[in-house]
Residue, then its C-alpha position, 0 to 999 in steps of 0.5 A: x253581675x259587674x261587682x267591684x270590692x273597694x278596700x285599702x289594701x288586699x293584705x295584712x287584715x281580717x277585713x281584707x282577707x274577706x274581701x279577696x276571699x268572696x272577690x275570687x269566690x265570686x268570679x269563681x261563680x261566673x261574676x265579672x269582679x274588679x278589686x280596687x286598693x290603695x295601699x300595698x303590704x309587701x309580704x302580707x298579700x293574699x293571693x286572688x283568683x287570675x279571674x279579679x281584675x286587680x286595680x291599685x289607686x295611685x294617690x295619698x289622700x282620702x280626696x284624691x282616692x275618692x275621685x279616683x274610685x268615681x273614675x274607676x266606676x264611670x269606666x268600669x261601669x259595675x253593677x256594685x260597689x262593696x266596699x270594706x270597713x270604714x275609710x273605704x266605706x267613706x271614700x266610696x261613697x263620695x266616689x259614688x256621688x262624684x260618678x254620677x249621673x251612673x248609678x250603682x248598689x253601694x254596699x258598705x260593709x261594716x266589719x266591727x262593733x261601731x260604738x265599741x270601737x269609740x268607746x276606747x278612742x279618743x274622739x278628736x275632731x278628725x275622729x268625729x268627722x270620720x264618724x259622722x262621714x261614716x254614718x252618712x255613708x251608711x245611712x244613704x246606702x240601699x243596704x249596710x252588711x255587717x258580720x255578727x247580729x250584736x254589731x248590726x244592733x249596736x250599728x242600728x242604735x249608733x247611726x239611727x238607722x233603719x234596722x230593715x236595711x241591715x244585713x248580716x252574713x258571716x265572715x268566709x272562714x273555711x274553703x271547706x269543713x275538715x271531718x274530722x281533727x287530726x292528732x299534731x305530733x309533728x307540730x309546735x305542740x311541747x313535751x313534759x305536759x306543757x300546754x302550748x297556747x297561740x293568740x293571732x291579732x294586730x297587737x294593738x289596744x282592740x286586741x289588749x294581749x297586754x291581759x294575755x300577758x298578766x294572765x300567762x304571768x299569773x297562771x304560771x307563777x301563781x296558778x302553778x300551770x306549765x303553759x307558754x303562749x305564741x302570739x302572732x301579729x304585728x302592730x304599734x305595741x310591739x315594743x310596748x309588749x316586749x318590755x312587759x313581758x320582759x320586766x315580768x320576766x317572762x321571755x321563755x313562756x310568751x313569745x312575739x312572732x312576725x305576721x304570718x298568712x297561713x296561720x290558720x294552718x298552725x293553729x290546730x298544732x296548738x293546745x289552746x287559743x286564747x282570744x282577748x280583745x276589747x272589741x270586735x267585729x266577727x274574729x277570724x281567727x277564732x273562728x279559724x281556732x275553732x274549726x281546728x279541734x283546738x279549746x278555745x279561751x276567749x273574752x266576752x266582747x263586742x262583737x263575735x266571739x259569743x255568736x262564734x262559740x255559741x254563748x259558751x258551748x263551744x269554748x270558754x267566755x271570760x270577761x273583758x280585761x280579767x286577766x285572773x278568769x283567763x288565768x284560772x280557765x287556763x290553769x283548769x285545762x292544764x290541771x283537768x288534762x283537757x289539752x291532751x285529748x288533742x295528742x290523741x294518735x287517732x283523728x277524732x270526728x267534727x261533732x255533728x252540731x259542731x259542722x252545723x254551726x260552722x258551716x254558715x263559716x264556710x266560703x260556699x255558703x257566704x259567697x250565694x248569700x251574698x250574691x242571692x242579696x246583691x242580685x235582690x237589691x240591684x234593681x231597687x237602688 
């Protein structure tokens, strides 16, 4: 099969580091893949197989970027289109109008909970249009890929559509499961008992560390735990952060680190992650925490973190916003001593249903469900 991705970009995001994962997973499998992207993130690229054909859109509006997606499918000819989150999802559909008489699989992919999402924007009139657009785009599509259950239901429900045409395949997370969790002696982890905690995400509303703030501030200063946190990840509250944490005084115990592509390679050097957005669609990096052996704190929100941690099986559920549940489930692993298991000298073993849950994660995985569902529906466009 011919099958290009369309995205805005092939760095800096979660949504894109799916993309270029299943893209080079792909070809990886014999396919003919054709990345298309508009915007370039220097420095937060993620790297893709030799085998994709990597293609940037040299124009600046949403217009001018749907006409020149309808020209790269009348030359490329793909047999389909998967496009990723909502603006390139909007755009590759009029593309696809704008290339006809040639047809294709359109494949929108939606990569977090919709109504979730515009609860807590403001619906300006340029935010109403781009909802409406975006549910046409869905509705019109053969099939819609979502990336957790919860947010194909809330989908379904938001853009009246037909659930029978929504599918949900898990985000590509792992190359491969690790057996077992080594012990991090020569990682970030502190001395004298202090829990080290990491948080990854754009810092912006969705993801609301402004909570982990006031939860590091009152498991400190009135929990009494030792614990500092990491967070990492670059966004349009930066400032607004770094005052806070400031005017809490908090500048040894939170600290804003840049934006870094092999995180998931230090998260395992942690004690804990904490999770603590607003809305989601299915988190990497909780994903990615989970599968170092690290304990894992997270908000209870749409979509993703329940599915991830098994209602609660394989981590901690907090509500949304309640920065004293974080703080107190923070304060219990440091005075229960849980975190240091984790500096065992010996690697510990993945338990068993522990590999199983997480092996729906894994890129093998993914990229034949995938393509076992393109193939099925190609045909039938």
């Amino acid at each position: 099969m011919k099958i290009m991705f369309v995205c805005s970009s092939f760095g800096g995001g979660g949504a894109e580091k799916v993309a270029v994962k299943l893209s080079s997973a792909l070809a990886a499998l014999g396919h003919d893949v054709v990345y298309l992207y508009w915007r370039s993130k220097a420095g937060q690229e993620y790297t893709l197989e030799d085998a994709v054909s990597l293609k940037k859109i040299l124009a600046n509006n949403p217009v001018s970027r749907a006409w020149a997606v309808s020209k790269a499918i009348k030359s490329e000819r793909p047999d389909a289109v998967l496009s990723f989150t909502d603006i390139p999802n909007i755009i590759t559909y009029l593309g696809c109008m704008l290339a006809r008489p040639y047809k294709c699989l359109r494949v929108p992919n939606v990569r977090t909970n919709v109504p979730a999402k515009y609860r807590y924007m403001k619906m300006t009139l340029v935010m109403k249009a781009l909802s409406f657009l975006h549910g046409a785009a869905c509705r019109r599509a053969l099939i819609v890929l979502v990336n957790s259950k919860d947010s194909g239901s809330a989908l379904c429900e938001y853009y009246r559509l037909d659930a029978s045409k929504v599918h949900c395949i898990y985000n590509p997370v792992f190359d491969n499961l690790p057996s077992e969790f080594y012990n991090f002696k020569n990682g970030v982890a502190s001395t004298n008992n202090r829990i080290k905690a990491v948080n990854v995400g754009r810092l912006s509303q969705a993801k609301d560390q402004q909570m982990l703030v006031r939860a590091i501030d009152h498991a400190v200063n009135t929990l009494g735990a030792d614990v500092e946190l990491d967070i990492y990840g670059e966004g349009e509250l930066y400032d607004e952060l770094h005052t806070e944490i400031a005017r809490r005084g908090l500048q040894g115990r939170i600290f804003l680190r840049p934006f870094d592509r092999n995180i998931e390679s230090k998260i395992g050097h942690y004690h804990l992650f904490l999770f603590s957005s607003r809305w989601e669609g299915l988190p990497n990096a909780l994903i990615e925490a989970l599968g170092s052996g690290i304990d894992v704190i997270s908000t209870d929100c749409r979509s993703g973190p329940s599915e991830i941690l098994d209602g609660g099986r394989f981590g901690t559920l907090v509500g949304i916003g309640d920065d004293k549940k974080m703080a107190e489930a923070i304060a219990q692993h440091y005075f229960e001593g849980n975190y240091n298991s984790s500096r065992d000298s010996s690697a510990r073993e993945m338990s068993d249903d522990l590999k199983k849950h997480l092996e729906q994660f894994t890129i093998s995985y993914v990229a034949s469900q995938y393509a076992q569902l393109i193939s099925r529906n190609i045909d039938e466009q």
